[in-house]
N, C-alpha and C positions, 0 to 999 in steps of 0.2 A: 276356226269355227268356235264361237263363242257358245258354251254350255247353259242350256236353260237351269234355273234355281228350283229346286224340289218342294211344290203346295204339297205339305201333310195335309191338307183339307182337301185337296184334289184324290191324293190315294188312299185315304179314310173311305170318299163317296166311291171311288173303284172296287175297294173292299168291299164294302157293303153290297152294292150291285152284285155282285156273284153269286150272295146267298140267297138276294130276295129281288126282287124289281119294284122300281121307284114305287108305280103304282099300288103295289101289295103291302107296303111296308106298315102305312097305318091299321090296315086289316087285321095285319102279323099282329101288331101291336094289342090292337083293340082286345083280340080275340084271348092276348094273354094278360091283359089287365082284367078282362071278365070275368076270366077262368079263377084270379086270385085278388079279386075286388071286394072279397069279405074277411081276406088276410090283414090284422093288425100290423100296421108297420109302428116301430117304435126307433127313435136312438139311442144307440149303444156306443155308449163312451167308455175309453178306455181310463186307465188309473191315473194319467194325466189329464184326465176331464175334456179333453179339447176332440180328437179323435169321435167323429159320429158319422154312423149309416143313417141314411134319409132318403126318403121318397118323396118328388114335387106333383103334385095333384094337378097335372097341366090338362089341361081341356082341347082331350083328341082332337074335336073337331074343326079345331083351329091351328093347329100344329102345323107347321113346315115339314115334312116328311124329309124333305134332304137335309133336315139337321138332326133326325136322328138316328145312330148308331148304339150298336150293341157290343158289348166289352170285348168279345171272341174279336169282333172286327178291332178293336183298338188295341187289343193286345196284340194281334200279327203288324199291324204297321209299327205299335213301338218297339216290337224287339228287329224286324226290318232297319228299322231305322235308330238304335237305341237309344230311345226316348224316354220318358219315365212317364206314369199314369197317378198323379199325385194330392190329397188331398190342396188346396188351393191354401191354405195356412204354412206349405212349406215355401211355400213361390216365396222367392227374395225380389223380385222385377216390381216394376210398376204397373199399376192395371191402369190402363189410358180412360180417358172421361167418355170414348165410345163404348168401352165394356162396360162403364157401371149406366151409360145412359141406355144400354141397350137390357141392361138389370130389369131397369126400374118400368122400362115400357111393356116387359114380356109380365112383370107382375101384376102392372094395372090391367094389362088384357087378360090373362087369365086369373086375375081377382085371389092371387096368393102371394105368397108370401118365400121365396125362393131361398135352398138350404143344401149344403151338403155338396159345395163348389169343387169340382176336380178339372187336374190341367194336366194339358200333353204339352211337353216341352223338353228340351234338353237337361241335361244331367247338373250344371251347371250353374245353368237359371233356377237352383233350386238350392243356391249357392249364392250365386256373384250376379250380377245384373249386367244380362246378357239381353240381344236381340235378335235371335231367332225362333221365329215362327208360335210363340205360347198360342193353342186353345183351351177355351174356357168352358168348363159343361156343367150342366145341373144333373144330377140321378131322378130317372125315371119311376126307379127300380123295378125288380125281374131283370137288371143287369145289362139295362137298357139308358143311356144319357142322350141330353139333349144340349148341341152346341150354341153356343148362346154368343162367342165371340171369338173372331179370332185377328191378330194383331202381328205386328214386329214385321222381320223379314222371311223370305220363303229359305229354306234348307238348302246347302250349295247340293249341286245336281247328284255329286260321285258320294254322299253321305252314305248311302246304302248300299255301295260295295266299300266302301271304307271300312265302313261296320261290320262287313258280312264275314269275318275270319272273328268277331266277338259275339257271333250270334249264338254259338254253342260249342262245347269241344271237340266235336266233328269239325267243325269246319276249320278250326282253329290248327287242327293237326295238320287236313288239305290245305289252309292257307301256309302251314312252313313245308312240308313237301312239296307243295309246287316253287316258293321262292329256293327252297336249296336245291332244289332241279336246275331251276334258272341259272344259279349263281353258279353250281358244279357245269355247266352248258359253257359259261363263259370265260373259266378256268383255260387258258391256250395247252394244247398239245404240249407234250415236252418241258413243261414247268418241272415234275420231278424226277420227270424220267424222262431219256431220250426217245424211246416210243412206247407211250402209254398205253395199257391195254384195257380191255371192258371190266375185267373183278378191279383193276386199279378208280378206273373211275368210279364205280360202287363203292368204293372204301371213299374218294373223296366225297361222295354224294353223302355218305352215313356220317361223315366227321361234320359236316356243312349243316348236317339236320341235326344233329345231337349239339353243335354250337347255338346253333338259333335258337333249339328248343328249350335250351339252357338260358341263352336271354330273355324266350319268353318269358319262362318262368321263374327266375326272377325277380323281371321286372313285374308279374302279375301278382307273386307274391307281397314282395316289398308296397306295394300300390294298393294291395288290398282290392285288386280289380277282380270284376266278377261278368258271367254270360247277359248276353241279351237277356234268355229269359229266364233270366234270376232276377234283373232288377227293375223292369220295367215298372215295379208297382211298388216298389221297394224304397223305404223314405229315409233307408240308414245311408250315410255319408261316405261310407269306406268301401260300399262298392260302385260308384262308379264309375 
C-alpha cells in the first residue's frame, strides 16, 4: 500500500477550521482589524537593518478567506510537523515565476504594495535548496497572514510521527521508553541467564534506556539540535 505525501496546506486549512468556520473567518477578521484600525503600524528593524514587522493593507472584501490563517494555527502545524515560520530573506530555494506572478496580481488587485514575506518550509531549505512543500505568506497583522503561494513537493506522509519524539522533551523521553521496551522485548530468554527473571529484565530495560538516552543526548548535544517548539520561528542555524 503506497502512502499518500502530507499537503502542509491541506492541515494548515484543518487547523484553522477547528477554531473558526470558513464562513466566519472574514468577520473574525473584520471585526479585529476594526477593533485596531486606528493603531499605527510601523517597521521595526533590527541592528542589522534587514529584519521588519509589517502589515499589508489587503482589502477584506476581496480576500480568499481559505488563505487566511492565524500564527496559533501555523505554529501547531510547524512544530507537528518541524517546520520553521521564517522571514522570506533566510529561504536559500528558489521562488518559481508562479509565486512572484502571483506577487504581482494580488498587488494590482488590492492596489498595494506587499512587504513583510514569511515562509513555512523545512529546516533545511533555509540552508540548501531543497524541494519540499515551501509557503509563502504576506502579514496581515494582529497575527493574522495571508498565503499567497505555495510550490515544490507535498511532505512524505510518516514526517509527523517522525518528528513527534522532537516535538518536546516529553515525548522525547516516551519516544526512548518505548523503543528500549521494544528492544529489552526482543532480548531472547536465556541470553544471560539460564532462566531470566522479572527484576532481571528491569535491570535490562534500565541498562537499554540509560544507553539510548546517552546516544540521544549526545548526539542532540553535539548537533546543537533543539525541540519542535523551540525552533519553529527561530532563524539560528544550530538548532535545527
Amino acid at each position: 500500500m503506497q502512502l499518500t505525501r502530507t499537503n502542509i496546506h491541506t492541515k494548515l486549512l484543518g487547523e484553522r477550521d477547528k477554531d473558526v468556520s470558513g464562513s466566519g473567518i472574514l468577520e473574525q477578521v473584520a471585526q479585529v482589524f476594526e477593533e485596531e484600525r486606528f493603531r499605527e503600524s510601523e517597521i521595526i528593524k533590527t541592528l542589522n537593518g534587514n529584519t521588519s514587522e509589517v502589515f499589508n493593507a489587503f482589502n477584506l472584501d476581496i480576500l480568499e478567506r481559505q488563505n487566511i490563517f492565524h500564527l496559533k494555527q501555523i505554529e501547531k502545524i510547524c512544530v507537528d510537523y518541524r517546520l520553521r515560520f521564517l522571514d522570506s530573506k533566510y529561504f536559500k530555494g528558489k521562488f518559481p515565476n508562479e509565486a512572484l506572478a502571483q506577487i504581482k496580481y494580488l498587488e494590482n488587485k488590492h492596489e498595494i504594495t506587499l512587504d513583510g514575506y514569511k515562509i513555512i518550509a523545512p529546516s533545511k531549505m533555509f540552508i540548501l535548496e531543497k524541494a519540499d512543500d515551501p509557503l509563502l505568506f504576506a502579514p496581515m497583522g494582529n497575527d493574522y497572514f495571508y498565503l499567497i503561494h505555495k510550490w515544490g513537493n507535498d511532505l512524505h506522509p510518516m514526517r509527523k510521527w517522525l518528528m513527534w519524539p522532537y516535538k518536546s522533551f516529553e515525548n522525547l523521553i516516551t519516544a526512548i521508553v518505548l523503543i528500549s521496551l521494544l528492544i529489552t522485548l526482543l532480548i531472547p530468554d536465556g541470553l544471560f541467564t539460564k532462566k531470566q527473571t522479572f527484576s532481571q529484565d528491569v535491570m535490562v530495560f534500565f541498562f537499554m534506556f540509560k544507553s539510548i538516552a546517552a546516544v540521544v543526548l549526545f548526539y542532540g548535544f553535539a548537533l546543537g539540535k533543539n525541540f519542535n517548539t523551540a525552533i519553529w520561528n527561530s532563524k539560528y542555524d544550530k538548532t535545527r
